[in-house]
N, C-alpha and C positions, 0 to 999 in steps of 0.2 A: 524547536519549532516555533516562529515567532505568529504568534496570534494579533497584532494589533497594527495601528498604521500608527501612531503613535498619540500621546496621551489628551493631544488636545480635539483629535480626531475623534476616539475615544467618548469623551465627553459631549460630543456634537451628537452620538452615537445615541448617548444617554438621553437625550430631549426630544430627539428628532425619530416618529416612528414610521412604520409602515401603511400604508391602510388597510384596512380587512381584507379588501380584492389584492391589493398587494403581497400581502404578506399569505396570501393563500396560496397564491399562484408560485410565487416562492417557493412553498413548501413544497406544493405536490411535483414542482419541478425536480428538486431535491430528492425525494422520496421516491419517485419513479425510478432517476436516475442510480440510487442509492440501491433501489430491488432490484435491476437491471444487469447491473453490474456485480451483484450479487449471487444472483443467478444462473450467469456465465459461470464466474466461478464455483457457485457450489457442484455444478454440474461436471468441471475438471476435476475437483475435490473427490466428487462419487466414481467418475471414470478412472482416477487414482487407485481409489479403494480396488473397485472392481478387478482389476488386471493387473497379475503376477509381478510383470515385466515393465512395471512403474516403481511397484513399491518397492522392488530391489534394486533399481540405481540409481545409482548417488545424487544423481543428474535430475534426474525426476523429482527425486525428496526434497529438493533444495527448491526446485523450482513449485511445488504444491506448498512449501513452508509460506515461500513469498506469497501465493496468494492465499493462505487462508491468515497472516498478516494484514496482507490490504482489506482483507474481507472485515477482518475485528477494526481494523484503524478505519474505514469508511462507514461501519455500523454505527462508531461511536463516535462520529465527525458530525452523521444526518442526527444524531439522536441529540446530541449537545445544538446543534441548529434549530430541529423542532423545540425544542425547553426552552430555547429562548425566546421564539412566540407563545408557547401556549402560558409557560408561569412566568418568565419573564426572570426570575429568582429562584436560583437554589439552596437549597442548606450547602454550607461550606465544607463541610466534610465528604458530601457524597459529590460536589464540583469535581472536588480535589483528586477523588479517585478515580470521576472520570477520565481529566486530564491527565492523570499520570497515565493511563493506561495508552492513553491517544500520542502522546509526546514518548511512549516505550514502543509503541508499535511504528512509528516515527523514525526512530531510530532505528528498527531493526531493520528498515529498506533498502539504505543504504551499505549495510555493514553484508547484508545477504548477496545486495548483487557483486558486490567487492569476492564473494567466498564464488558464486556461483562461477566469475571468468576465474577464477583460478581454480577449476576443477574441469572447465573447458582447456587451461594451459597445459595442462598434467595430461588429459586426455589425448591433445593434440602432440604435445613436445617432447612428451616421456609416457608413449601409449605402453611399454613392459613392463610399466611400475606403478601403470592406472588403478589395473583390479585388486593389486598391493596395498596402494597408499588410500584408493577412496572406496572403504568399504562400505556397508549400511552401517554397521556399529558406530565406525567412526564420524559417518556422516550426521547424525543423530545426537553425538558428542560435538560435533560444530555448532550444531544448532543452538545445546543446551549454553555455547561458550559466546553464542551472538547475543542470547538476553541476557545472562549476569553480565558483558561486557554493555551491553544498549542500556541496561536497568544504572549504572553507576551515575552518566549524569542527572538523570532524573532523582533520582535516590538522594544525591547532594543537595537540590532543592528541597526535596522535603525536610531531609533532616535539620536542615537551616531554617524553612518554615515553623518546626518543634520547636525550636531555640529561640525564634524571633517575637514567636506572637502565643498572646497568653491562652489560656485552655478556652473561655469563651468565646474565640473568634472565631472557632470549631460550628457552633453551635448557632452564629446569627446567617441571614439569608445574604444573597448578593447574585451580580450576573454574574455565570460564570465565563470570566474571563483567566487567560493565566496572568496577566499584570494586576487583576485584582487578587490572585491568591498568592503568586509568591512572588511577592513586592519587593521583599529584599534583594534576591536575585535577578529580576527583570530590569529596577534599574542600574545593575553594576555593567561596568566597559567590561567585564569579564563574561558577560555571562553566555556569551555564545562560542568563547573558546573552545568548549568541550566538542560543538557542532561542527567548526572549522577543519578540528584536528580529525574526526570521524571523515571529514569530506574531502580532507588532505591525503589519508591513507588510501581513501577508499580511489580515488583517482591516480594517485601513482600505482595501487595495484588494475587499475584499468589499464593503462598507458605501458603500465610493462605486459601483462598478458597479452594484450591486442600487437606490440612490435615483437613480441615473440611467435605470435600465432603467423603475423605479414611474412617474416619471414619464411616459416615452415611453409607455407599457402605458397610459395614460388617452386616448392616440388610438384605443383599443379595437385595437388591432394584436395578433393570435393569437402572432405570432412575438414580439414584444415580451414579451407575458404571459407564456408557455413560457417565453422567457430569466427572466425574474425568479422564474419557479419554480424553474429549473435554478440561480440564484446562491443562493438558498434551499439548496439540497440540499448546493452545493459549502461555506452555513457549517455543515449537519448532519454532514459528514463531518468538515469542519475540529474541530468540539466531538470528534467518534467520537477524532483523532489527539492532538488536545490532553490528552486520558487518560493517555499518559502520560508527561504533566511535570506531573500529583499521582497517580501512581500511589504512592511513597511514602506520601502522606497518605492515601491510599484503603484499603492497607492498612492501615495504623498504625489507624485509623476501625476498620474490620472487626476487628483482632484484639485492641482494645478492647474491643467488645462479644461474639467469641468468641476465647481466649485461649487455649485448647487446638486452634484449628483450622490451624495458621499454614500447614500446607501445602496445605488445600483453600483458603485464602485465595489464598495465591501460585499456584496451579491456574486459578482463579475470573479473578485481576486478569490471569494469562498469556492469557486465552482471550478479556476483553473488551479489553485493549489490541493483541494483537497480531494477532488473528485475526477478530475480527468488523468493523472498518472495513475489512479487506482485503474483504469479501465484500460492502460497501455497491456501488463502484463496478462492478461490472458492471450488479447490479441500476438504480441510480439513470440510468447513464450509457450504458449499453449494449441493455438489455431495455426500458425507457421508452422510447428514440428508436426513432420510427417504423420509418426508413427503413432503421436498423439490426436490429431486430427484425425484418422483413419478409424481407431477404436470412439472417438469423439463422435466420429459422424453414424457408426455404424448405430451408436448407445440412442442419437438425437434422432433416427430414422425409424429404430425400434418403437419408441415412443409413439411418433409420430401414427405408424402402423398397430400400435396398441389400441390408439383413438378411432379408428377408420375399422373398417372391417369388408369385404368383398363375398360374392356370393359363397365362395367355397373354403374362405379363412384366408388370412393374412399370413406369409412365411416372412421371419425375422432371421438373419442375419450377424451376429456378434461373436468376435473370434472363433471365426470357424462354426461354431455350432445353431444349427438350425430350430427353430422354434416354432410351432405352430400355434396362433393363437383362434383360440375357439368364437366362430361365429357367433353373435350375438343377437338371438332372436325376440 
């Protein structure tokens, strides 16, 4: 996950600030946007919970994993944003633990939607070996094999960090940036290999699921069609994450043609990398499915009706069963 436009940028960064109305308006754009998206999701998270015929397949799990990922990687995107208005500096140790968890939850977006079309190929291609091959056990054992496989590059950095720099560097303050914490690794030609090959795999397994799925979708089959529009969406979101490993270049671009702008620039690139693919998967994956949409709306009507009340009580609606709730005098 490349954090920087590069070092001389960087440094402009370092001298040049925001002003108060600035840097306020900023935040609570941030932070609105930040609870908003939030919110959507904790609400699919709880309609997960809620109903049977979520939590047992495979399909669902994979797809609630992803978003309560975006959820942890967008909590701690707004939260490392606001620290660096309010203190400006943190201790280096608890940076560190930020970013690792931001650059591990980073990773696992890509490697999830790579698992999620090929449980829609299986579905589609080899529907009498579906309930076989993608059980909830095993689906839950994928999961466990996305973060030890997403935790290895990050992991490399650190322990390189442990080896590079002596016990005090732990201990003094600094922005938290990742070129300011793992130096060694940031400036190597090597260091984005590990993100290349993640975004290597993860797109030949798009590209095969999706010409497997085209085909099958010419038996005119609705559920075939749906998946290959669904492996469509999963490489729109994939291009939304790939932003930024050239966000560098994106700004460098931008502040070439505006040269006095550098921090509405870093503003602009903060809000399309880090915050607007978090807000694609509820929509694409959560409010498009039927069947989640349908218990989604019944859960957001209930509410709704919880708040309000009519002369003879409010009737609620939620799979099947009926609720009456008590006038409120």
């Amino acid at each position: 996950m490349n954090f920087s436009a590069g070092e001389s940028n960087f440094t402009v960064v370092l001298m040049e600030r925001d002003t108060f109305e600035t840097a306020l308006t900023k935040n609570i754009i941030v932070v609105a946007l930040c609870l908003s998206i939030n919110y959507i999701n904790s609400t699919l998270v709880h309609t997960f919970t809620k109903h049977q015929v979520f939590n047992t397949n495979p399909r669902y799990i994979l797809f609630i994993h992803l978003v309560v990922n975006d959820m942890l990687q967008l909590t701690l995107a707004c939260l490392l944003h606001v620290l660096s208005y309010i203190v400006y500096t943190l201790n280096v140790s608890f940076c560190c633990l930020l970013l690792v968890f931001l650059i591990f939850t980073t990773f696992n977006t890509p490697v999830n939607l790579a698992t999620m079309a090929i449980e829609r190929y299986i579905a589609v291609c080899l529907p009498l070996r579906h309930a076989q091959i993608c059980t909830v056990r095993r689906t839950y054992m994928v999961i466990g094999l996305m973060w030890a496989v997403s935790a290895i590059p990050i992991l490399k950095e650190v322990f390189t960090l442990l080896a590079t720099e002596p016990f005090s560097f732990f201990k003094t303050r600094i922005f938290c940036w990742r070129e300011n914490v793992f130096k060694s690794t940031t400036t190597s030609v090597n260091q984005y290999i590990p993100h290349y090959i993640f975004l290597a795999l993860v797109w030949l397994s798009l590209l095969y699921t999706y010409l497997s799925i085209m085909f099958a979708a010419r038996a005119a089959s609705g559920d075939a069609r749906k998946a290959r529009n669904t492996i469509l969406l999963h490489g729109l979101q994939l291009l939304l994450c790939m932003i930024s490993y050239v966000r560098s270049a994106l700004e460098g671009g931008l502040l070439y043609l505006f040269p006095t702008k550098l921090l509405e620039i870093r503003f602009f690139s903060y809000v399309i990398v880090q915050i607007i693919p978090r807000f694609v998967s509820p929509i694409v994956y959560g409010l498009r499915d039927q069947t989640f949409r349908k218990h989604l709306k019944g859960y957001l009507l209930c509410r709704v009706n919880a708040s309000t009340y009519t002369q003879n009580g409010t009737l609620c609606n939620i799979s099947g069963k009926r609720t009456r709730l008590a006038r409120r005098d």
